[in-house]
N, C-alpha and C positions, 0 to 999 in steps of 0.2 A: 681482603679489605676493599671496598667499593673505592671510587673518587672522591665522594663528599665526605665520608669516613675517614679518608686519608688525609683531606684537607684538616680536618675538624682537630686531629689528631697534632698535627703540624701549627695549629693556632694554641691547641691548650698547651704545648710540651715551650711556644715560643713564649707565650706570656709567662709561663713557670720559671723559665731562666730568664726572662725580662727582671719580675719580679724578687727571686733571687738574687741577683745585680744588684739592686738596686738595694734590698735590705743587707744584704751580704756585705758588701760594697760601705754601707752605714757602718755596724759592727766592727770589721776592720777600721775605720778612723776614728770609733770612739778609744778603739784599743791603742792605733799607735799614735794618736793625738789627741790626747785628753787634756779637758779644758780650753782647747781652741776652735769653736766651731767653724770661725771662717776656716783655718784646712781641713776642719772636717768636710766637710757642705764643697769646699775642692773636690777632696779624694774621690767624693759620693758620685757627684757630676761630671767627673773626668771616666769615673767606672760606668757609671752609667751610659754614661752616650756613645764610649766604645761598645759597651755588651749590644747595646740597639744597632748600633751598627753592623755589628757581625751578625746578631739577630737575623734581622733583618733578610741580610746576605745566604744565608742559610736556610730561612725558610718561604722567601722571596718565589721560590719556585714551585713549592708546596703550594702555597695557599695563598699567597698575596701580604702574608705578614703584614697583618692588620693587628693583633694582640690588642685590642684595645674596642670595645661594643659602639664607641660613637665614629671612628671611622668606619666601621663595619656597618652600621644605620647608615650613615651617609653613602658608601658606595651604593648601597640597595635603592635608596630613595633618587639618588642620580641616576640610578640604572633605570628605575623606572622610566624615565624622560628619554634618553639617548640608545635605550635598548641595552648596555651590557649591564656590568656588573654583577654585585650577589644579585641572585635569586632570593626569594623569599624561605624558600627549604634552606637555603644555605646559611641563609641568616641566622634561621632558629636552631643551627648546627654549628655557627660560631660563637653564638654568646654565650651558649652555658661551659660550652670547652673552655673561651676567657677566662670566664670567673672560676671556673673550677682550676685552672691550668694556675692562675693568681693566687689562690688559695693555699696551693701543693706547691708555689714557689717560694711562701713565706715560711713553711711548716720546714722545707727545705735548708734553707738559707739557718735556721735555727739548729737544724738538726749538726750540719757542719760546722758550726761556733759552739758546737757541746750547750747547748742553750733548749731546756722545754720547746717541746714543738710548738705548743701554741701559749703566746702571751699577749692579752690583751692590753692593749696598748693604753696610756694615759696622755698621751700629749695631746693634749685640747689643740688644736685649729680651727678657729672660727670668726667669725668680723667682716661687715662690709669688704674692708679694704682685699683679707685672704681670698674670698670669694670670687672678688671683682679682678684680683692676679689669676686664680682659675678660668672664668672667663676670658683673658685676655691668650693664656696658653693653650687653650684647646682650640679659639678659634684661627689664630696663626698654626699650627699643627693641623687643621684639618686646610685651609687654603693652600697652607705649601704642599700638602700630599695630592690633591686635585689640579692645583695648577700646574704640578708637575706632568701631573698623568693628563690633563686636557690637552698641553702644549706638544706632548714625545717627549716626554725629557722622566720618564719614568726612572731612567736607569741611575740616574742621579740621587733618586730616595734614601738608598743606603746612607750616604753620609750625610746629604742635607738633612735627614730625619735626626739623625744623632745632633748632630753640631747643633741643630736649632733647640732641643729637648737639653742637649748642656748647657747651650746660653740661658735658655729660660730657667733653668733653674736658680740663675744669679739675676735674671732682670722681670720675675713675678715676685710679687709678694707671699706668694703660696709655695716657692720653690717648683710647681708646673709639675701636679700632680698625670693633668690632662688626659686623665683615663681610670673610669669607672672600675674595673675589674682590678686596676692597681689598686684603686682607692679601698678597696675591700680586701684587699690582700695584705696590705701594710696595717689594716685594722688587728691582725693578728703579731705585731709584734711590737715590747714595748722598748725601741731601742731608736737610735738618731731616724731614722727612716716610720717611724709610727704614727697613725693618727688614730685619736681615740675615737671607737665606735658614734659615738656621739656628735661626733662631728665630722662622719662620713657623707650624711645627707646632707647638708651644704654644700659640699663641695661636687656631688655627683649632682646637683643639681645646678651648680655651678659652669660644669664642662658639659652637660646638656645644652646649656644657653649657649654659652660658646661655640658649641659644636653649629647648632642654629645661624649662628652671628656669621661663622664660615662656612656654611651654606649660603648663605644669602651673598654673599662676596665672589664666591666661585660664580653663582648664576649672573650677577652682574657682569663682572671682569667674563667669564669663561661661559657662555651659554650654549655655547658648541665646543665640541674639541675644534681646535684649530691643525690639527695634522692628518693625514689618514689612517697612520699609526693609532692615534688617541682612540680617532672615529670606532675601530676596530674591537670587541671584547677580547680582554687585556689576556697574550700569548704568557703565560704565567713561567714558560720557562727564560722570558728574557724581563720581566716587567716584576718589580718586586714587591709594586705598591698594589693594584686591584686587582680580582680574583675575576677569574673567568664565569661564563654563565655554568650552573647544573642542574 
């Protein structure tokens, strides 16, 4: 298996068990807390932000554990400017593993709760307000992963990445879906973690803008890396956040 191959591979198998987690993670608390979604919406975001973090930690060397297409756009589009990051091959070599790797995380997550692989989901999410919590979580989530990697403080991704994705879960309106390839993976199930197809494009249009909103943030605050570590295309066996050139 080539390098880009083996990256590509390491991004769909990460967002598969991201994704899993996360529906998994649901399922579990409707079962052993039913009727109280505040400890459900706990259980969910306390799982969650552990699995991202070990996630992470796991596949941090692989590929840059990105699991998500609008950090993966952003490192490419910065990389244009500063010279690292993805490449453009490498780009069109992580997005469809995301979505694919999200897809195979849901069907997953169902398959282990004796649950149809695939159930579409009906929990409507939609509204100014949901949208504008998507916005607000994709663009803190794409600032803290670049301001981290612009500064040297790469290595910190791991649990800053998680802790901030669990807090936002409790301080967006949206619960901080902040990644497309989830959004489309959770369309496949109809349990505390689900969004109905219908109101998937809102919300990926949502962490678009977002994602946008922290770009423009990074370029202010960060328009050079500030270490010569950062300056560098990112040594992927120590850097967990951005992928080397290929």
């Amino acid at each position: 298996m080539n390098e880009l191959a083996r990256r590509a591979v390491a991004e769909g198998v990460g967002t598969g068990l991201l994704v899993t987690s996360v529906i998994g993670s649901g399922i579990m608390a409707q079962r052993l807390s039913p009727g109280d979604a505040g400890l459900q919406l706990l259980e969910n975001s306390t799982a969650t932000a552990f699995a991202l973090t070990a996630l992470i930690l796991i596949m941090g060397p692989a590929s840059g554990a990105h699991f998500n297409p609008v950090v993966s756009l952003a490192d490419w589009l910065l990389g244009r400017r500063t010279g690292d990051g993805l490449t453009g091959r490498a780009l069109l070599a992580y997005l469809p593993a995301q979505v694919a790797g999200a897809l195979g995380g849901a069907v997953l997550a169902h398959l282990m709760f004796g649950l149809p692989a695939v159930t579409a989901s009906t929990h409507q999410r939609t509204g100014t307000g949901l949208w504008l919590g998507e916005v607000v979580a994709t663009a803190g989530l794409i600032t803290l992963i670049f301001a981290l990697s612009r500064t040297g403080r790469a290595a910190l991704a791991p649990p800053a990445v998680g802790a901030y994705i669990g807090a936002a879960y409790w301080f967006t309106s949206s619960t901080s879906f902040a990644n497309p390839a989830v959004t489309l993976g959770r369309t496949l199930t109809d349990t505390f973690a689900g969004i109905a197809p219908a109101s998937a494009p809102g919300f990926i249009a949502a962490q678009f803008a977002g994602a946008a909103l922290g770009l423009a943030l990074i370029r202010l605050l960060y328009p050079q890396p500030t270490s010569p570590s950062a300056a560098a295309p990112a040594n992927l066996a120590t850097d967990p956040v951005t992928s080397a050139r290929t």
